[in-house]
Biopython code that builds the backbone (N, CA, C, O; Angstrom):
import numpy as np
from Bio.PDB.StructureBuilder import StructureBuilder

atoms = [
    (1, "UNK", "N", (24.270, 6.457, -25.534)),
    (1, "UNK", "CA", (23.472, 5.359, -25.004)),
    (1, "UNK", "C", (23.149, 4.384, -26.127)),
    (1, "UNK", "O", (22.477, 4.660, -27.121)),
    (2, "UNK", "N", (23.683, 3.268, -25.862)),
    (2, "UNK", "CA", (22.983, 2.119, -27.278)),
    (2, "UNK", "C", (22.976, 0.751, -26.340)),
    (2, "UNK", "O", (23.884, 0.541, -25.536)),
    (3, "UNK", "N", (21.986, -0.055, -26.502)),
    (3, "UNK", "CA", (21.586, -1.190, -26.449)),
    (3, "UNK", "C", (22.220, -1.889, -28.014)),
    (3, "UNK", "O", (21.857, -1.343, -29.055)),
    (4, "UNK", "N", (23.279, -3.247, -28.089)),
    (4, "UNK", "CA", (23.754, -3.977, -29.448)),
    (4, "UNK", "C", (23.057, -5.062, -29.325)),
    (4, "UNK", "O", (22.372, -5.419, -28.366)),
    (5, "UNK", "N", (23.215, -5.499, -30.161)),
    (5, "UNK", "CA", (22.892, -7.507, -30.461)),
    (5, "UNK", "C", (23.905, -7.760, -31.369)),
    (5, "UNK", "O", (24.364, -7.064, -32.275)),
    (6, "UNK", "N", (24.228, -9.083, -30.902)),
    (6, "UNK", "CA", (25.456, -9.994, -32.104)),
    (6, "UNK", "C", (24.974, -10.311, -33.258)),
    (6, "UNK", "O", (23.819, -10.449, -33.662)),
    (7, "UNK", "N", (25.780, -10.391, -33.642)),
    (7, "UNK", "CA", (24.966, -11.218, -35.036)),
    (7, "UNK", "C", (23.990, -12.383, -34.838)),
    (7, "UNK", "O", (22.810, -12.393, -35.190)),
    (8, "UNK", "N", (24.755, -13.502, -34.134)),
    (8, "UNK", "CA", (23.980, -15.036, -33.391)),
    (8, "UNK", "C", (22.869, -14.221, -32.781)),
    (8, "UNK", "O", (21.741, -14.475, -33.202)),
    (9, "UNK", "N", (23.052, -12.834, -31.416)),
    (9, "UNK", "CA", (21.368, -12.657, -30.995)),
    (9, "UNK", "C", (20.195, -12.843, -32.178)),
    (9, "UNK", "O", (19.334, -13.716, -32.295)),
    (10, "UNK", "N", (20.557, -11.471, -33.152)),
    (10, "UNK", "CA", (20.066, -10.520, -34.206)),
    (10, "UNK", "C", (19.372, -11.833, -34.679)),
    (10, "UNK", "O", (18.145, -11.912, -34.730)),
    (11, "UNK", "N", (20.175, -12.830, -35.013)),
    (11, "UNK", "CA", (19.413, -13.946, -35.827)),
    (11, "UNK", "C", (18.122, -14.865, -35.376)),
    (11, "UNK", "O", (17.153, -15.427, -35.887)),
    (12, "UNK", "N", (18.807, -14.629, -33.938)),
    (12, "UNK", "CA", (18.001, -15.705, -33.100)),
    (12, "UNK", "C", (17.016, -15.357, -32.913)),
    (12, "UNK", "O", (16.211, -16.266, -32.712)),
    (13, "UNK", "N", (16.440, -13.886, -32.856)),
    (13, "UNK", "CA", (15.059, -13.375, -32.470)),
    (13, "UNK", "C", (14.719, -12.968, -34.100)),
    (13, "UNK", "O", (13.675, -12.350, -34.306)),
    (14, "UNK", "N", (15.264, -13.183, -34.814)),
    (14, "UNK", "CA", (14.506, -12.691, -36.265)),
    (14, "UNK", "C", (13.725, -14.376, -36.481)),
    (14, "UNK", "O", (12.518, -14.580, -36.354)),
    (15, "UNK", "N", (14.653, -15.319, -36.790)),
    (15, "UNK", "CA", (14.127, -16.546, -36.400)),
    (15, "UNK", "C", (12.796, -16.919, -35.113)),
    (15, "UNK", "O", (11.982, -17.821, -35.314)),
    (16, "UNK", "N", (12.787, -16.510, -34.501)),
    (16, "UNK", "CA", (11.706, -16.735, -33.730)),
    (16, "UNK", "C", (10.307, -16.081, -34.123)),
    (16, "UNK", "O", (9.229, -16.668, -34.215)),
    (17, "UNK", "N", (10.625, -14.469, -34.374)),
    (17, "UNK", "CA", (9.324, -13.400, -34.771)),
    (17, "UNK", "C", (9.294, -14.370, -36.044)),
    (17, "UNK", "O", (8.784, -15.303, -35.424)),
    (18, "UNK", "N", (9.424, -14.822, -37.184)),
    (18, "UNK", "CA", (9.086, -15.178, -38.243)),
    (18, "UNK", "C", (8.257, -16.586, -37.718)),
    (18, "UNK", "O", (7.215, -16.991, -38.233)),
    (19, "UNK", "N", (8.823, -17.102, -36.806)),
    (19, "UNK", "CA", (8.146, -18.585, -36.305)),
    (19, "UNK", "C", (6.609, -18.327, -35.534)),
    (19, "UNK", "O", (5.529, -18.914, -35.483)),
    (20, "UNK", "N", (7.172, -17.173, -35.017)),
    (20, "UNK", "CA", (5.674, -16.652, -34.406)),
    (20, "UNK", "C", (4.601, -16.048, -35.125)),
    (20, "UNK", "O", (3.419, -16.007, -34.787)),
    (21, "UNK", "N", (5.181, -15.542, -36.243)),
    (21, "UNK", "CA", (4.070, -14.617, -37.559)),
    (21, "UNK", "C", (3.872, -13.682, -37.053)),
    (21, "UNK", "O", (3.294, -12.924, -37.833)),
    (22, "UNK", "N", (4.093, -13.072, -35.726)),
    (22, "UNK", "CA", (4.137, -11.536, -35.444)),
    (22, "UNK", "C", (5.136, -10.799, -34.642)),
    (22, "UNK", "O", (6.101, -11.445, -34.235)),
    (23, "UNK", "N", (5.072, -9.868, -34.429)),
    (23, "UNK", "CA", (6.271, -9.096, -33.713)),
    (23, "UNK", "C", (7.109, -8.054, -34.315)),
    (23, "UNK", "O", (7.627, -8.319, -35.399)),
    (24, "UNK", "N", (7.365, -6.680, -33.671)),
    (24, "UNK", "CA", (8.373, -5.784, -34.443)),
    (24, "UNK", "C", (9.777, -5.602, -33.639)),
    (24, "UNK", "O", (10.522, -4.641, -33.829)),
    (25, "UNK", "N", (10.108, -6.926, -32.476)),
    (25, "UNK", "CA", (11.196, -6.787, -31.962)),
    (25, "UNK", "C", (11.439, -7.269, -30.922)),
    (25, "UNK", "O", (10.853, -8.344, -30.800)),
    (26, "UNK", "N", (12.246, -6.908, -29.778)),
    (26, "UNK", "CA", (12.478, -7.571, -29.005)),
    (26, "UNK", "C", (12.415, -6.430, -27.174)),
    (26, "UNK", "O", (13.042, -5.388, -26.985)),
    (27, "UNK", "N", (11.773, -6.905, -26.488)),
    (27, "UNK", "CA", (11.925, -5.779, -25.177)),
    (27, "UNK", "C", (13.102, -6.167, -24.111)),
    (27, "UNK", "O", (13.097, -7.282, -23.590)),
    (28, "UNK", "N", (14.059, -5.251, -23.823)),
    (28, "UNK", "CA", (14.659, -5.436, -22.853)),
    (28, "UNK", "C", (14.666, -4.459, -21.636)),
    (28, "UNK", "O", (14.536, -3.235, -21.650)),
    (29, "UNK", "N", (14.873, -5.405, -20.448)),
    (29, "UNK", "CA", (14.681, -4.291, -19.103)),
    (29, "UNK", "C", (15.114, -5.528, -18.258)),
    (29, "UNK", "O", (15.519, -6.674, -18.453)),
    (30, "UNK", "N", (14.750, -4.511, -16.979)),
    (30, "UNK", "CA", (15.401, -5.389, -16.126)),
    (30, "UNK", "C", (13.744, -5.051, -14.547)),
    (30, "UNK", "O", (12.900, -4.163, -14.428)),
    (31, "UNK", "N", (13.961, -5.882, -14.001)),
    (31, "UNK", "CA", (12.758, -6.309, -12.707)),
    (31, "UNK", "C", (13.948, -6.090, -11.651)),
    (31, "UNK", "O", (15.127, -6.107, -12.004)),
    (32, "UNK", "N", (13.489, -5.858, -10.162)),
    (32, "UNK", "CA", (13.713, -6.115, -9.298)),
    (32, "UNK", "C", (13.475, -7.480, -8.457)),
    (32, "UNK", "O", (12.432, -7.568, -7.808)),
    (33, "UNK", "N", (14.390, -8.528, -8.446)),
    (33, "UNK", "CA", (14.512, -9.960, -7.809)),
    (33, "UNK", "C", (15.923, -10.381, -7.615)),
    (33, "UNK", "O", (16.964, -9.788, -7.897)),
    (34, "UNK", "N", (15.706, -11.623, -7.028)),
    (34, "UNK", "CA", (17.005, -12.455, -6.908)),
    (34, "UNK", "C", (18.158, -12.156, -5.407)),
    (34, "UNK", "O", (17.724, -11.554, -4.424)),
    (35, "UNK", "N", (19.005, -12.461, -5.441)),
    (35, "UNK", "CA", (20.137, -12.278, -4.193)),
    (35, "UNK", "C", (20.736, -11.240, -4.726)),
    (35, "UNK", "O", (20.748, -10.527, -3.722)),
    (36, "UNK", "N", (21.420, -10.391, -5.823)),
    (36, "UNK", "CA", (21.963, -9.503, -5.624)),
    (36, "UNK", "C", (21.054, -8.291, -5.979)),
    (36, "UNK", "O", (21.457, -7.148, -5.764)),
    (37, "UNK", "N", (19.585, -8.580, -6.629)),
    (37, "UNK", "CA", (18.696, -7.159, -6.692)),
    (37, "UNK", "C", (18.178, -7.057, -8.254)),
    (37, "UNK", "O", (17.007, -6.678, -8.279)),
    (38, "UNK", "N", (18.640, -7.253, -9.347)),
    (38, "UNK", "CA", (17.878, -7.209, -10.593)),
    (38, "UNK", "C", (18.278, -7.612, -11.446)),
    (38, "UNK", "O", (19.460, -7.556, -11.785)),
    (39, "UNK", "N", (17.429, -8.101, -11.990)),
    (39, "UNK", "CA", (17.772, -9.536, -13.247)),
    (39, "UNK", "C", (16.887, -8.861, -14.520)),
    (39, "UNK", "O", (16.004, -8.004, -14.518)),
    (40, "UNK", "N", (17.494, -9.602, -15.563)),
    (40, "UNK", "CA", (17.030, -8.783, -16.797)),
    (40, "UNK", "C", (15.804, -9.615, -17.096)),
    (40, "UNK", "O", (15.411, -10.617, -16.500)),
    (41, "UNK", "N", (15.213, -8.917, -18.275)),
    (41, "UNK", "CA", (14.132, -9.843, -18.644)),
    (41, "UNK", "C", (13.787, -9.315, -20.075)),
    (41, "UNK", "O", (14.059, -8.151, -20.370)),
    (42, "UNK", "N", (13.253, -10.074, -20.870)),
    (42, "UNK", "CA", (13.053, -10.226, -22.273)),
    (42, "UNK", "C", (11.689, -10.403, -22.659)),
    (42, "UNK", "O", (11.059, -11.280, -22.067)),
    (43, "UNK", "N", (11.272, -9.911, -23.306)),
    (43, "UNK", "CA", (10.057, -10.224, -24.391)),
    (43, "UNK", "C", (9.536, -10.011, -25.727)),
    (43, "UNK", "O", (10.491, -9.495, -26.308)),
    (44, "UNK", "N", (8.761, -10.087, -26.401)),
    (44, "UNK", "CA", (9.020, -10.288, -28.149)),
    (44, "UNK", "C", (7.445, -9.091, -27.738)),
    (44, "UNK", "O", (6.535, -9.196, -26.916)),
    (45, "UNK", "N", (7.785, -8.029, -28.793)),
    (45, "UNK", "CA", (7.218, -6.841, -29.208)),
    (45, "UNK", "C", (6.239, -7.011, -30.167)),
    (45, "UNK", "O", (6.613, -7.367, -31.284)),
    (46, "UNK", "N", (4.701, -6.775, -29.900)),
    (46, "UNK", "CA", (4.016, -6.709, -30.882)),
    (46, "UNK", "C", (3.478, -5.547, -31.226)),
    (46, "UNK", "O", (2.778, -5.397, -32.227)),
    (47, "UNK", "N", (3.873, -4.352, -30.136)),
    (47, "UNK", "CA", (3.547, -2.679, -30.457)),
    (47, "UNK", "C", (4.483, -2.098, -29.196)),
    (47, "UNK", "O", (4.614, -2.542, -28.055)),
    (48, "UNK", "N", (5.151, -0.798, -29.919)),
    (48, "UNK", "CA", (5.875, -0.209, -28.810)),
    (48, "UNK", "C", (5.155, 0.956, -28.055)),
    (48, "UNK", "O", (4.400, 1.713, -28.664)),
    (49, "UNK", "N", (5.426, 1.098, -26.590)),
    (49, "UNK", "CA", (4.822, 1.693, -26.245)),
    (49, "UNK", "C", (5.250, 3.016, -25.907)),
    (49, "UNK", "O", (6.394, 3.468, -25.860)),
    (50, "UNK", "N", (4.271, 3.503, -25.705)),
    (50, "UNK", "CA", (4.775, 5.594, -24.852)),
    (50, "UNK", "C", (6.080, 5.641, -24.065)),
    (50, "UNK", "O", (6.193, 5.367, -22.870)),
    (51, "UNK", "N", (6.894, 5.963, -24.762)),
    (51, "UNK", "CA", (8.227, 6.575, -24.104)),
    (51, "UNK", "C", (9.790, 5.278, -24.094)),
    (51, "UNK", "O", (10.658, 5.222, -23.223)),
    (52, "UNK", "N", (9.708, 4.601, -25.069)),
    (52, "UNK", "CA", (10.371, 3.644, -25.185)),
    (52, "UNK", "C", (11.264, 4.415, -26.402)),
    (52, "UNK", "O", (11.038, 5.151, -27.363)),
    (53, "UNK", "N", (12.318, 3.830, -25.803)),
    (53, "UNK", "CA", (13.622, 3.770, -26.488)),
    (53, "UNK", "C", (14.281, 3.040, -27.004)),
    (53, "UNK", "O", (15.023, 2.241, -26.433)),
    (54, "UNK", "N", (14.100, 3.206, -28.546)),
    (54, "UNK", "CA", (14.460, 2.040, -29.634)),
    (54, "UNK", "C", (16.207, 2.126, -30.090)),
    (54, "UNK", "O", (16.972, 3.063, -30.319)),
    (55, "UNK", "N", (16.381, 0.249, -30.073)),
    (55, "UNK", "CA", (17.496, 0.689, -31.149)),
    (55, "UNK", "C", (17.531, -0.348, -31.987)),
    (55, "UNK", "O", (16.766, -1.294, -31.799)),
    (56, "UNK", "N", (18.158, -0.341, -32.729)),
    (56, "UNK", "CA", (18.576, -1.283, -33.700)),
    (56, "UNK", "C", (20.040, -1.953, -34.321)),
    (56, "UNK", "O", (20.971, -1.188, -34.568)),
    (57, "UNK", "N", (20.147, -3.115, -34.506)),
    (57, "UNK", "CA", (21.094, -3.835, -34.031)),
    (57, "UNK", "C", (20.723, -5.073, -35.340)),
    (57, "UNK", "O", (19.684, -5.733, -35.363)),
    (58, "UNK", "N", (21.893, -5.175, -36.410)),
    (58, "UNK", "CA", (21.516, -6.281, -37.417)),
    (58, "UNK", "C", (20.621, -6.313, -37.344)),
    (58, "UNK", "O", (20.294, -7.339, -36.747)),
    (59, "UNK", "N", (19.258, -5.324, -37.816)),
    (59, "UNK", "CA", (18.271, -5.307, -38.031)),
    (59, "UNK", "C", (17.214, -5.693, -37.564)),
    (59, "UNK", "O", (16.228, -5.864, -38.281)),
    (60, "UNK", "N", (17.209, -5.948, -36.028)),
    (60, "UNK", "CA", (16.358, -6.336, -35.198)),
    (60, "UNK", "C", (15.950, -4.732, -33.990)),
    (60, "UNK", "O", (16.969, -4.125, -33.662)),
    (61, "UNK", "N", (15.001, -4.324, -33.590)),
    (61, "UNK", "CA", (14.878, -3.417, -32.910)),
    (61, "UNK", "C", (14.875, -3.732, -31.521)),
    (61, "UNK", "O", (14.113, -4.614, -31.127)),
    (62, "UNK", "N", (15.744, -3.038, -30.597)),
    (62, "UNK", "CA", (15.321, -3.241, -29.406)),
    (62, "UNK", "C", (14.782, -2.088, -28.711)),
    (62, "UNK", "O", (15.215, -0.944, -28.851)),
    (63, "UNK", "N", (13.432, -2.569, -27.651)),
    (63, "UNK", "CA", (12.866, -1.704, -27.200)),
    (63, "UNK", "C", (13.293, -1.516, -25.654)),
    (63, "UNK", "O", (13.467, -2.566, -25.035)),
    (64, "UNK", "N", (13.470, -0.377, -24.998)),
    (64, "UNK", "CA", (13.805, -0.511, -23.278)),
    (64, "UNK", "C", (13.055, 0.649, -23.276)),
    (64, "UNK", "O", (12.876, 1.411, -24.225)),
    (65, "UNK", "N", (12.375, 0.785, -21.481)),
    (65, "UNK", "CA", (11.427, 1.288, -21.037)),
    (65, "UNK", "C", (12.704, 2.257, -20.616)),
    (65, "UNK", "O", (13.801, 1.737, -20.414)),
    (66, "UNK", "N", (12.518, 3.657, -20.495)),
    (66, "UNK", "CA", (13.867, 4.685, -19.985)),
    (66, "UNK", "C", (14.151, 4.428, -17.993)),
    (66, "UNK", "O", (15.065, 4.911, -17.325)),
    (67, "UNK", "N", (12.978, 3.499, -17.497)),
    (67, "UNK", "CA", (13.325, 3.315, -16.183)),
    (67, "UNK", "C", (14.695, 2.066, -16.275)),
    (67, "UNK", "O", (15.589, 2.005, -15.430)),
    (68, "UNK", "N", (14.612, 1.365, -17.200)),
    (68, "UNK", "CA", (15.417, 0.128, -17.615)),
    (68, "UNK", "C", (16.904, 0.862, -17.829)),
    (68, "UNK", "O", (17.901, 0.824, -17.108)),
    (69, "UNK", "N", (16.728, 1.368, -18.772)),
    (69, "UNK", "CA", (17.646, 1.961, -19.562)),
    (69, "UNK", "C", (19.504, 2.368, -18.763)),
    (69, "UNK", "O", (20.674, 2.224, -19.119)),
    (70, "UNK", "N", (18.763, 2.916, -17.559)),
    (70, "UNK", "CA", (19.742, 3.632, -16.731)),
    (70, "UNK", "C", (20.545, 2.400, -15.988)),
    (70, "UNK", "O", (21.495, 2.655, -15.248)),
    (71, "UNK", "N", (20.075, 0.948, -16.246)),
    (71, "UNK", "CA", (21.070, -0.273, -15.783)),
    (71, "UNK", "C", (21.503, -1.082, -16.894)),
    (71, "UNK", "O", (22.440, -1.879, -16.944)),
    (72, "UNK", "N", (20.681, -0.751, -17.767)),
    (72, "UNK", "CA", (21.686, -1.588, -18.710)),
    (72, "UNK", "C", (22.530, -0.942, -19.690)),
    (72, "UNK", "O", (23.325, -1.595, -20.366)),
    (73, "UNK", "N", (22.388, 0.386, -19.806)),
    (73, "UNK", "CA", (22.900, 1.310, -20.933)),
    (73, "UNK", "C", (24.752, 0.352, -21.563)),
    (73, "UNK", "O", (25.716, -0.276, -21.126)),
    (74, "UNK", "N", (24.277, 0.794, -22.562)),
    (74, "UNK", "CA", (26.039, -0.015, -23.159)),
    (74, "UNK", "C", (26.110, -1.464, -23.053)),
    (74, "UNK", "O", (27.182, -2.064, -23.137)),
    (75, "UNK", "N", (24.588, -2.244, -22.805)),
    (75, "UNK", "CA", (24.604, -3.870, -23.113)),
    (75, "UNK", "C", (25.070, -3.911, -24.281)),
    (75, "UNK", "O", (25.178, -3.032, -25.136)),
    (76, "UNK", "N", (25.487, -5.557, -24.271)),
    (76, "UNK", "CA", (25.341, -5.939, -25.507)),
    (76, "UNK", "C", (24.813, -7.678, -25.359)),
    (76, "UNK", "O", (25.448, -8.474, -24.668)),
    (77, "UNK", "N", (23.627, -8.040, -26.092)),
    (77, "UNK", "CA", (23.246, -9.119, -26.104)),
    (77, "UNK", "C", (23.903, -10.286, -26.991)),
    (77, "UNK", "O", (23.828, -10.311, -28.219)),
    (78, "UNK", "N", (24.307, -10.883, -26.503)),
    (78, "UNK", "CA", (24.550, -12.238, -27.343)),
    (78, "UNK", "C", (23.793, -13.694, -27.072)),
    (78, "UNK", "O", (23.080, -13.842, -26.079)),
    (79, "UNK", "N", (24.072, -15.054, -28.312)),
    (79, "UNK", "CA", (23.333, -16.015, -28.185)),
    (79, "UNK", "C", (24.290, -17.003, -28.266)),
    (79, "UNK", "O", (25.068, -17.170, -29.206)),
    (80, "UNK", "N", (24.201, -17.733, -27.129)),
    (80, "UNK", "CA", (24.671, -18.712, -26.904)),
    (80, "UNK", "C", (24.168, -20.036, -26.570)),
    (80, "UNK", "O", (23.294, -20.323, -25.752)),
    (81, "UNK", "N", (25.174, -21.162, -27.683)),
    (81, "UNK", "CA", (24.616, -22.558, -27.329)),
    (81, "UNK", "C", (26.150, -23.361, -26.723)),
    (81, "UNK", "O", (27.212, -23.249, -27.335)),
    (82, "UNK", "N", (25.990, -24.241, -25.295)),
    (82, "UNK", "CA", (26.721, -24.744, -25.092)),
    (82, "UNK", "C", (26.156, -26.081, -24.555)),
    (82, "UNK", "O", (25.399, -26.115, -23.585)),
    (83, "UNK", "N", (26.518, -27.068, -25.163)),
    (83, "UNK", "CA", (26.260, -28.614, -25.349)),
    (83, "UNK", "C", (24.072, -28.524, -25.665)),
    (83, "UNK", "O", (23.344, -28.414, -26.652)),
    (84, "UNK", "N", (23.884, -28.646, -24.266)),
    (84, "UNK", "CA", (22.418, -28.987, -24.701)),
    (84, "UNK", "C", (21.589, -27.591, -23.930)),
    (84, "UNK", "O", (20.382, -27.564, -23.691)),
    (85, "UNK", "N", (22.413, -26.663, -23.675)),
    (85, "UNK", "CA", (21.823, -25.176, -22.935)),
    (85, "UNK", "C", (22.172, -24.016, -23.941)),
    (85, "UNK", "O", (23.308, -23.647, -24.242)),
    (86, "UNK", "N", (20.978, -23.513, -24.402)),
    (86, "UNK", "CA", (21.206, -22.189, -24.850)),
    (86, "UNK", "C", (20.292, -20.928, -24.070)),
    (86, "UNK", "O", (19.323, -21.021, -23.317)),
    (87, "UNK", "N", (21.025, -19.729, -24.579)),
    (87, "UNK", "CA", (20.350, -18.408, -24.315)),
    (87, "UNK", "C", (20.948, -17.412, -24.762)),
    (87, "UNK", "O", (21.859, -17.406, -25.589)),
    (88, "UNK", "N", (20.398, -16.422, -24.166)),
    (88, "UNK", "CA", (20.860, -14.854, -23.925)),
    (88, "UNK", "C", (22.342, -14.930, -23.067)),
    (88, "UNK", "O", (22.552, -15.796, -22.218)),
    (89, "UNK", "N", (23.194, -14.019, -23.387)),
    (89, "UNK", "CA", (24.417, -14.020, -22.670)),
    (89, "UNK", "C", (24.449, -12.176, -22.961)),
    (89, "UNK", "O", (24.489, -11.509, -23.996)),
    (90, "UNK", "N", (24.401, -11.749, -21.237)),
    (90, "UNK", "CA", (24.570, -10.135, -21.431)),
    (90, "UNK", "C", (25.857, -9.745, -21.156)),
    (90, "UNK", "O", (26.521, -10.542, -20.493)),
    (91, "UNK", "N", (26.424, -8.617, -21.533)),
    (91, "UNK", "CA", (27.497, -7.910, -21.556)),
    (91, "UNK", "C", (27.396, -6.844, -21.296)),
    (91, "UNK", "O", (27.475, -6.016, -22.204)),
    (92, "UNK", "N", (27.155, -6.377, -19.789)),
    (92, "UNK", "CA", (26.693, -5.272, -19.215)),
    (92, "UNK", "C", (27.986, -4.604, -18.730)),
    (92, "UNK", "O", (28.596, -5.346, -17.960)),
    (93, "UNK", "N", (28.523, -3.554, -18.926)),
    (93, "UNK", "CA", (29.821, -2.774, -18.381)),
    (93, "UNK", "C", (29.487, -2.649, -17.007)),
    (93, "UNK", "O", (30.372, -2.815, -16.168)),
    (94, "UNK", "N", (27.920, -2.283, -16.550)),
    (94, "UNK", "CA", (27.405, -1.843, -15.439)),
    (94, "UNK", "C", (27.738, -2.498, -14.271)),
    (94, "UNK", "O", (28.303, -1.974, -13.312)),
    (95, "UNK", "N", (27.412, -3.554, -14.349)),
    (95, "UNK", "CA", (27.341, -4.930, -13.683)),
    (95, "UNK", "C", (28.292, -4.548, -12.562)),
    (95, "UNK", "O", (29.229, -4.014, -13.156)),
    (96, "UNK", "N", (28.562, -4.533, -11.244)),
    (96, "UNK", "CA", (29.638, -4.697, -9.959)),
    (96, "UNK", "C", (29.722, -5.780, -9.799)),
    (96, "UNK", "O", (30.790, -6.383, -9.700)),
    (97, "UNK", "N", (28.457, -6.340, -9.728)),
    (97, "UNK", "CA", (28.433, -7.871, -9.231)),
    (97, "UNK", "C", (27.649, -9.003, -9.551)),
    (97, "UNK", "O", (26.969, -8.691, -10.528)),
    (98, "UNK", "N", (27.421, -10.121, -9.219)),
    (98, "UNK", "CA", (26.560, -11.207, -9.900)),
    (98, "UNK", "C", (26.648, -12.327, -8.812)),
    (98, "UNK", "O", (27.511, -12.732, -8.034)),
    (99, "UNK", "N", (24.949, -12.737, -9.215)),
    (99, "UNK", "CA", (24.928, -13.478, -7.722)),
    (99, "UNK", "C", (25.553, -15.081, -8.364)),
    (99, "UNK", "O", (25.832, -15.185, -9.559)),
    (100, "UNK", "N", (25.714, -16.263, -7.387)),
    (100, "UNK", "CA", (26.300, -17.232, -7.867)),
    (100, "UNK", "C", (25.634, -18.303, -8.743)),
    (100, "UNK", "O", (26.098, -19.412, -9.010)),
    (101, "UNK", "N", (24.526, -17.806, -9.123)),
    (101, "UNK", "CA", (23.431, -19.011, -9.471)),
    (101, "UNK", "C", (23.707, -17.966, -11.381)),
    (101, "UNK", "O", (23.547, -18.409, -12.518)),
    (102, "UNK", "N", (24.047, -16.873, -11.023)),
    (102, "UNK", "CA", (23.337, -16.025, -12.350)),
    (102, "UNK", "C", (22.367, -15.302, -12.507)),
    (102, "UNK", "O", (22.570, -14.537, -13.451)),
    (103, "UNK", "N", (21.414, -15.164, -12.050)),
    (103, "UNK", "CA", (20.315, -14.934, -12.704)),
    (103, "UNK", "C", (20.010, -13.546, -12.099)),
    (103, "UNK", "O", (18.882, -13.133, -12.371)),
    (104, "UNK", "N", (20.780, -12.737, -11.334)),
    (104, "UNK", "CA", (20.671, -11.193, -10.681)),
    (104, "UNK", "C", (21.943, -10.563, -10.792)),
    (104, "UNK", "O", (23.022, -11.039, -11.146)),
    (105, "UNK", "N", (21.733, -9.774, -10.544)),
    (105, "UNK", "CA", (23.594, -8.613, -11.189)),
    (105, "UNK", "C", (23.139, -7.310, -9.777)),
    (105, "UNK", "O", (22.172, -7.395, -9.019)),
    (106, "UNK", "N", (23.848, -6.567, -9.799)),
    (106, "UNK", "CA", (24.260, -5.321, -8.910)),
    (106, "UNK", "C", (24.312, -4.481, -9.715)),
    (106, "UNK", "O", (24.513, -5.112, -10.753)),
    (107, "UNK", "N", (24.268, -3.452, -9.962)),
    (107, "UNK", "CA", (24.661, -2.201, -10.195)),
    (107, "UNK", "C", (25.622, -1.457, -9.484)),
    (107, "UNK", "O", (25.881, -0.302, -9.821)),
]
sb = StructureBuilder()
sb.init_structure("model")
sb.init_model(0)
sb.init_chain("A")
sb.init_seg("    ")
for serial, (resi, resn, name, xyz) in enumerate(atoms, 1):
    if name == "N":
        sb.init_residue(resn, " ", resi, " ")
    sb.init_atom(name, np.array(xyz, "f"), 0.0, 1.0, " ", f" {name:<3s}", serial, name[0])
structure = sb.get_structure()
């Protein structure tokens, strides 16, 4: 089981926690929404909590809750800029499907 980051992620959230003056990382999981059922979601770590599962990735830690874990197992996060839109770009093996807008996946 590993959660990666690219190099471009790794940078992009080390760059940010330093802009923010706090943080030991980055949270990933996923919510229930959208047309095909669950979309991921992100947030910047200022303490990890009971039963989280860390990894690390160019030196950035990522944290997932073990309910998360079982849909995204074997991500890999990347950062992407194209013309005047950037973000997160996931690389989920899991994935069956994806709704047409983006923003929900299948299992």
């Amino acid at each position: 089981m590993a959660i990666t980051l690219t190099e471009k992620a790794a940078k992009h959230v080390n760059r940010y926690l330093e802009r923010r003056g706090k943080g030991i990382g980055l949270r990933f999981g996923v919510r229930t929404t959208g047309c095909s059922g669950m979309a991921y979601k992100l947030e910047y770590v200022d303490e990890a909590q009971a039963g989280d599962e860390v990894f690390e990735s160019h030196g950035v830690k990522v944290f997932v809750d073990p309910k998360s874990l079982a849909f995204i197992d074997g991500t890999e996060l990347d950062f992407a800029r194209e013309g005047l839109n950037e973000g997160f770009r996931f690389n989920n093996p899991n994935v069956k499907d994806e709704c047409g807008c983006g923003e929900s996946f299948r299992i």
